[in-house]
Backbone as JSON, one array per atom type, in Angstrom:
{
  "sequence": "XXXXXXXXXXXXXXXXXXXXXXXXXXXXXXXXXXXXXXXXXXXXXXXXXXXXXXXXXXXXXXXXXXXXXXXXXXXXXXXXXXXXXXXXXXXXXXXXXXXXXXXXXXXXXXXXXXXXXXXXXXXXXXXXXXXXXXXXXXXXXXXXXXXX",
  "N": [[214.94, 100.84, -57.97], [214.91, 103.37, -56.3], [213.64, 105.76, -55.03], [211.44, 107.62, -52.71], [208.52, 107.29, -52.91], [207.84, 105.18, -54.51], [209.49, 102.85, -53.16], [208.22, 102.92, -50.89], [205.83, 102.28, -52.01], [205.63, 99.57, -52.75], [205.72, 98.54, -49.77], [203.04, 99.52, -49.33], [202.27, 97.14, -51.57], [202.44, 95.07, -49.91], [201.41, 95.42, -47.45], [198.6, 95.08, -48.75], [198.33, 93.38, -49.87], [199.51, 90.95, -49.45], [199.3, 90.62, -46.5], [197.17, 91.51, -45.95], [195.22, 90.0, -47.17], [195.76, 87.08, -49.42], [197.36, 87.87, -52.23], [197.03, 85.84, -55.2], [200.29, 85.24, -56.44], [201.28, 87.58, -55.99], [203.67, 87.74, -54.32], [205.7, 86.1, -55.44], [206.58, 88.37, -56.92], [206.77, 90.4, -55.52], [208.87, 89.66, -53.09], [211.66, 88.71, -51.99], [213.09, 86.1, -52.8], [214.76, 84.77, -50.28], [213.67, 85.45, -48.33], [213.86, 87.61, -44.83], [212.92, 87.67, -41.52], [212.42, 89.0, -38.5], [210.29, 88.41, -36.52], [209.12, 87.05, -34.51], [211.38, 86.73, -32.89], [213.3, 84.55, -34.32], [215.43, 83.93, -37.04], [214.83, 82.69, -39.65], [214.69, 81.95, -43.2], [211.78, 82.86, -44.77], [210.12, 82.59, -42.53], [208.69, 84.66, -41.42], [206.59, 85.1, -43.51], [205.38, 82.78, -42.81], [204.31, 83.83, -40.25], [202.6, 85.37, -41.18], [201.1, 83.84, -41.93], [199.84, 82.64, -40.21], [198.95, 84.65, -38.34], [196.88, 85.16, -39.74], [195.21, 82.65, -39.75], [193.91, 82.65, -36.92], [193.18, 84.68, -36.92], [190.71, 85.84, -38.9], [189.63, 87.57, -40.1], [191.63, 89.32, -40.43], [193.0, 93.2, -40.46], [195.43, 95.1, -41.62], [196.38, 98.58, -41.09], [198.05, 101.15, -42.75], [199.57, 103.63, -40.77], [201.46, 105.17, -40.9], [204.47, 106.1, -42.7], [208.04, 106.32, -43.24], [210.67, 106.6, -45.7], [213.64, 106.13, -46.3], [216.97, 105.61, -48.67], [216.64, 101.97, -49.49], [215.47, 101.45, -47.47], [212.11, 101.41, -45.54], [209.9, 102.44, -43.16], [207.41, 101.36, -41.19], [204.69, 102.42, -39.89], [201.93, 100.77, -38.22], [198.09, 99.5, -37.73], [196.88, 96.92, -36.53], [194.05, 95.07, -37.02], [191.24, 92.48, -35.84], [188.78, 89.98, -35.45], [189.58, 87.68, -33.1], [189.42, 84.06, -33.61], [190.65, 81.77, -34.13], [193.28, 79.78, -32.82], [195.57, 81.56, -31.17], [198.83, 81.94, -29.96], [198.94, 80.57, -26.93], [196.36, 81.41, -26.4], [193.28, 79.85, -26.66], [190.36, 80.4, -28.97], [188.65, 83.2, -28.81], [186.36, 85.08, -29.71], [186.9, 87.29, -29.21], [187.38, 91.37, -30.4], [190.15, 92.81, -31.21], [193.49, 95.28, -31.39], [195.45, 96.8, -32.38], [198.62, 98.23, -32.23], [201.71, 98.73, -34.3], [205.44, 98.97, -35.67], [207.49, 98.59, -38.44], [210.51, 98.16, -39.8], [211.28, 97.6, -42.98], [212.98, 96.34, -45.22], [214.48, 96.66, -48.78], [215.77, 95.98, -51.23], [216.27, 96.51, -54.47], [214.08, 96.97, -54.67], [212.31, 94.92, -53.52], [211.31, 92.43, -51.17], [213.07, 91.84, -49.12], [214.12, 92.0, -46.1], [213.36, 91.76, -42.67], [212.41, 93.73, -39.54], [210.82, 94.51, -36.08], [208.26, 95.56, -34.13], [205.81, 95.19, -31.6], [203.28, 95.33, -29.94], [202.72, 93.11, -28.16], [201.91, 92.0, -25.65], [199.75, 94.14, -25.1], [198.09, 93.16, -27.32], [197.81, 90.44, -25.89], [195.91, 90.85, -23.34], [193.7, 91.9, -24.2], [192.16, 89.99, -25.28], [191.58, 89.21, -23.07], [193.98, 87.48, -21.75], [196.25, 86.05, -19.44], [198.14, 88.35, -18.78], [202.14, 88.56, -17.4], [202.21, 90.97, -15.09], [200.56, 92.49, -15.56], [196.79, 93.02, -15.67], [193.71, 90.66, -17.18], [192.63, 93.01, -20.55], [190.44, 95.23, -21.28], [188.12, 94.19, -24.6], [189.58, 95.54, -27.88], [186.99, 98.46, -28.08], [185.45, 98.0, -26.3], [183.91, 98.95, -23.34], [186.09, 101.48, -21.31]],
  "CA": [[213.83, 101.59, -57.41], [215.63, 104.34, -55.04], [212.6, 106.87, -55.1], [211.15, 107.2, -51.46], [207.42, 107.17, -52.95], [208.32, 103.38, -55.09], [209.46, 102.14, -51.7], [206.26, 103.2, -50.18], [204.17, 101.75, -52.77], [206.02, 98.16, -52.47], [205.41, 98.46, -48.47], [201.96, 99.31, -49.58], [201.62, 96.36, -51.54], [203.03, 94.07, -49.22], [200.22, 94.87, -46.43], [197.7, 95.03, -49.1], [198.0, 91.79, -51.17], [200.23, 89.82, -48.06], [199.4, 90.93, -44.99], [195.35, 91.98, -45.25], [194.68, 88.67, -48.19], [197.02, 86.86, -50.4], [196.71, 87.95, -53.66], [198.25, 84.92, -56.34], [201.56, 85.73, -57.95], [202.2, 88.76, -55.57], [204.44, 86.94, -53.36], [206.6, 86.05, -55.98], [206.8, 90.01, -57.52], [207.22, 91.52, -54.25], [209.45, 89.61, -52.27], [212.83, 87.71, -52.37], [213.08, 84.22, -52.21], [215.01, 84.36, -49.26], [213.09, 86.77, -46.84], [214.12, 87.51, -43.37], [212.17, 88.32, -40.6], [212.64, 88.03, -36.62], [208.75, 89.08, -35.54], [208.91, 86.61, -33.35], [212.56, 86.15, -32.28], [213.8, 84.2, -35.39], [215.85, 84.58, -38.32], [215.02, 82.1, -40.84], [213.97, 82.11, -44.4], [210.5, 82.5, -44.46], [209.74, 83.06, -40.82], [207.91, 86.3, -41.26], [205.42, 84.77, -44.06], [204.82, 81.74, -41.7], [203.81, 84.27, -38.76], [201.59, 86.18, -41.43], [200.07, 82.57, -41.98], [199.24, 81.88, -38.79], [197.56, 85.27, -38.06], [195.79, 85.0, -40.99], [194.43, 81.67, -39.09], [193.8, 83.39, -36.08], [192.31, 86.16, -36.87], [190.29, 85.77, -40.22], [189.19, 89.37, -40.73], [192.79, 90.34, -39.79], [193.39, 93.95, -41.52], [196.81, 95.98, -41.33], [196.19, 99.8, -41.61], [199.36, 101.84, -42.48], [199.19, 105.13, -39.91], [202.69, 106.36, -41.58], [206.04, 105.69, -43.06], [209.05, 107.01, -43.97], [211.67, 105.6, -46.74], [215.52, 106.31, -46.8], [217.45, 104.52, -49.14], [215.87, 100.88, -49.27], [214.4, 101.13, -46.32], [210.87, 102.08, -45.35], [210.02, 101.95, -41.72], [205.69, 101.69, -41.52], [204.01, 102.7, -37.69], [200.81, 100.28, -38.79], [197.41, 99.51, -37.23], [196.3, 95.79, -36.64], [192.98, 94.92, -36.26], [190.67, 91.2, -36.33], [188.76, 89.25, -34.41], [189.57, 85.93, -32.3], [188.6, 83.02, -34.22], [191.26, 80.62, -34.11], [194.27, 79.23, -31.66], [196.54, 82.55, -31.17], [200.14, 81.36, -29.78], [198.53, 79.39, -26.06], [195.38, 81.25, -26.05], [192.17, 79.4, -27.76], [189.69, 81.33, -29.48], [187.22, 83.97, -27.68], [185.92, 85.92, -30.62], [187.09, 88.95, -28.86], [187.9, 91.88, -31.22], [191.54, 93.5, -31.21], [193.35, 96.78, -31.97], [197.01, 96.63, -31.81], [199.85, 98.83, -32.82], [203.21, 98.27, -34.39], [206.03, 99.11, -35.99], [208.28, 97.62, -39.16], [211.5, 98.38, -41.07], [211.24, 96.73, -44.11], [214.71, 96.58, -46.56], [213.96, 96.43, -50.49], [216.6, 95.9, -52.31], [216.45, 96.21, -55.98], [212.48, 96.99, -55.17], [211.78, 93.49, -53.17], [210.82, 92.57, -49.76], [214.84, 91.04, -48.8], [214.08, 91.59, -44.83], [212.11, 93.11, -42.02], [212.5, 93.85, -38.17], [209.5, 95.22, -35.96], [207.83, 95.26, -32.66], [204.56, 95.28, -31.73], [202.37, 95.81, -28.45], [201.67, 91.54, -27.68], [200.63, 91.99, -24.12], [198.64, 94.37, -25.33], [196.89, 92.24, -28.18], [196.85, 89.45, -25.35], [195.4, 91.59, -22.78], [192.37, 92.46, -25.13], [192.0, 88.89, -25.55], [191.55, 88.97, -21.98], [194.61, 86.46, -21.5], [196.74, 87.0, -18.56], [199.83, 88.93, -18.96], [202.62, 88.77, -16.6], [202.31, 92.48, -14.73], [199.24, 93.05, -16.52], [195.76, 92.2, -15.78], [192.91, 90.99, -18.33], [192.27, 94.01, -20.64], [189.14, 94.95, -22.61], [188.61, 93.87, -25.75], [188.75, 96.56, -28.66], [185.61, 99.02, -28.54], [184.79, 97.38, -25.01], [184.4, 100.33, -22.76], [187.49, 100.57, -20.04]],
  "C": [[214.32, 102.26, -56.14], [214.38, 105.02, -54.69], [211.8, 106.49, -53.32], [209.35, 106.42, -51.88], [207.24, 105.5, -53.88], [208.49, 102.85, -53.9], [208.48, 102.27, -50.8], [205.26, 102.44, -50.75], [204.16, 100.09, -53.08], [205.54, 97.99, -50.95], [204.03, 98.48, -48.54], [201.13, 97.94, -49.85], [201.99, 95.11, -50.91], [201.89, 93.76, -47.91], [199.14, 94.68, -46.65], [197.76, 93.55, -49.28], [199.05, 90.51, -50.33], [199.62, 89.46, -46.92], [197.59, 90.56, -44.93], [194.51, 91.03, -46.23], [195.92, 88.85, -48.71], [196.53, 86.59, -51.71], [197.98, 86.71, -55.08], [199.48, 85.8, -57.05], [202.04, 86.72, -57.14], [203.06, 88.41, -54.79], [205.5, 87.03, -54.0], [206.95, 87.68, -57.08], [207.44, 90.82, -56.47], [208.23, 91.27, -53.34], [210.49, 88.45, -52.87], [212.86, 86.86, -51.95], [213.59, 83.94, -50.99], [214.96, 85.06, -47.9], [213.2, 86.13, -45.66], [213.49, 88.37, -42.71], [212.7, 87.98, -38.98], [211.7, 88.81, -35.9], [208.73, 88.77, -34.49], [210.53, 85.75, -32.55], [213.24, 85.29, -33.36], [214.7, 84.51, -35.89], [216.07, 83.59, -39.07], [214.22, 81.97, -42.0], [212.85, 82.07, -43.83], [209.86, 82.63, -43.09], [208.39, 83.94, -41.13], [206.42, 85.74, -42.31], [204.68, 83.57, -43.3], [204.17, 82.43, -40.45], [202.53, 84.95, -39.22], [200.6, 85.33, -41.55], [199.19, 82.76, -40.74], [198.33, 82.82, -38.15], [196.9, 85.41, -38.28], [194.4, 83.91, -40.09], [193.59, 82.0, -38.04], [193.01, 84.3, -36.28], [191.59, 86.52, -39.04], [190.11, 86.93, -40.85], [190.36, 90.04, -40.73], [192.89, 91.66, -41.28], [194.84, 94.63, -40.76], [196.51, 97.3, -42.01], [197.83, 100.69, -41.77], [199.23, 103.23, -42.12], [200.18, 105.97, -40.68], [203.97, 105.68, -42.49], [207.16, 106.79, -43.59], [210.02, 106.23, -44.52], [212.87, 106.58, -46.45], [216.03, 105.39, -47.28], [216.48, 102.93, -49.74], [215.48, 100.39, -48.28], [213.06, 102.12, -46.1], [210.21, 101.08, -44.0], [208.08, 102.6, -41.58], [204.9, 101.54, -39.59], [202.17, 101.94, -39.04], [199.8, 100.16, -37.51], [196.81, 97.84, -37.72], [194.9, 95.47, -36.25], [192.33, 93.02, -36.42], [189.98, 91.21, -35.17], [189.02, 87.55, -34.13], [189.49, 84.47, -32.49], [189.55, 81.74, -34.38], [192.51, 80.79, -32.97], [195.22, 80.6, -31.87], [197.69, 82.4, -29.97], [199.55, 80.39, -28.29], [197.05, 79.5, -26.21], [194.21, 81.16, -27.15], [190.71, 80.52, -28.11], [188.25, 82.15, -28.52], [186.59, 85.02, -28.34], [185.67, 87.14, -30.03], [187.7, 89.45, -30.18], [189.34, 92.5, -30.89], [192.18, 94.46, -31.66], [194.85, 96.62, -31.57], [198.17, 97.68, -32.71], [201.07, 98.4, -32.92], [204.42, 99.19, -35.39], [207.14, 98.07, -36.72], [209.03, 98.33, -40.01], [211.54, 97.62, -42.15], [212.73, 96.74, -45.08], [214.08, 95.7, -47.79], [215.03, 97.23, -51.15], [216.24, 95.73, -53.24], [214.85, 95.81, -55.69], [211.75, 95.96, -54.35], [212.04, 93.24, -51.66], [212.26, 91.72, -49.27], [214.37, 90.57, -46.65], [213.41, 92.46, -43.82], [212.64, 92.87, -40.65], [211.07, 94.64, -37.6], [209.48, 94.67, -34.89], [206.35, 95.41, -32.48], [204.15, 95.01, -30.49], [201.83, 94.0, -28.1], [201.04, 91.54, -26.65], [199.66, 93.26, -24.49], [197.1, 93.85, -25.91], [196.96, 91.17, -26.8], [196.1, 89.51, -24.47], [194.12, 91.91, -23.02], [191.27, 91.05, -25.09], [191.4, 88.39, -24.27], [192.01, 87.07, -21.3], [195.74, 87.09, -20.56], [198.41, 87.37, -18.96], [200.82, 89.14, -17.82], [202.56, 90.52, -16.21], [201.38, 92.91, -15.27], [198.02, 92.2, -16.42], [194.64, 91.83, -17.2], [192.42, 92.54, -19.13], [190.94, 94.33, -21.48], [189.19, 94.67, -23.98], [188.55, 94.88, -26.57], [187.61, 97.51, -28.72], [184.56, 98.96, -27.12], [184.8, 98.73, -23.95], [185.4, 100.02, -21.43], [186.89, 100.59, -19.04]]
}
């Protein structure tokens, strides 16, 4: 699966049926047994589905919007849009059913069609900011929708 618009439509269903609910069986279609991620500084198997766990926990409504992408080769690099709200323990700070709005960025590599490994960054003092949790150099920020 070379085609840029196939590699798009695997990245697709990776934030559909992964990321925004987990749909049975797509896990094992879409991604390689021994996926690498380093979201959060890492690099071991599984990492990256353990972090999608946990925001899942965190943030029950969580959705992932995809703003863009572009594919070369087996890669496809996705500028996304995070949203949820608050509802469980998010890395120190405990739940404040504030809402959230966060931007990011992810290279994905799909080899032979399948989710192999990912890199990415993403705005955290922003999401913890929202959360109105304090950020070094950064005071509490509003939450989502909150006016500034």
């Amino acid at each position: 699966m070379s085609s840029g618009r196939g590699m798009k439509a695997v990245v697709m269903r990776i934030f559909e049926n992964l990321f925004n609910e987990e749909v049975s069986g797509e896990r094992e279609r879409i991604v390689d047994p021994e996926v690498l991620g380093r979201p959060m500084g890492g690099s071991g198997p599984h990492e990256t589905l353990l972090v999608i766990e946990s925001l899942r926990r965190s943030f029950p409504d969580l959705r992932f919007a995809v703003d863009d992408m572009i594919a070369e080769g087996d890669q496809v690099c996705a500028l996304w849009t995070m949203t949820g709200t608050h509802l469980g323990q998010f890395l120190a700070v405990a739940p404040t059913g504030r809402a959230i709005r966060v931007s990011g960025v992810t290279v994905f590599e799909l080899p032979r069609g399948r989710w192999r490994s990912s890199r990415g960054s993403w705005d955290l003092p922003h999401a913890l900011a929202q959360l109105g949790a304090p950020v070094p150099g950064m005071g509490p920020g509003p939450a989502a929708g909150d006016p500034a």
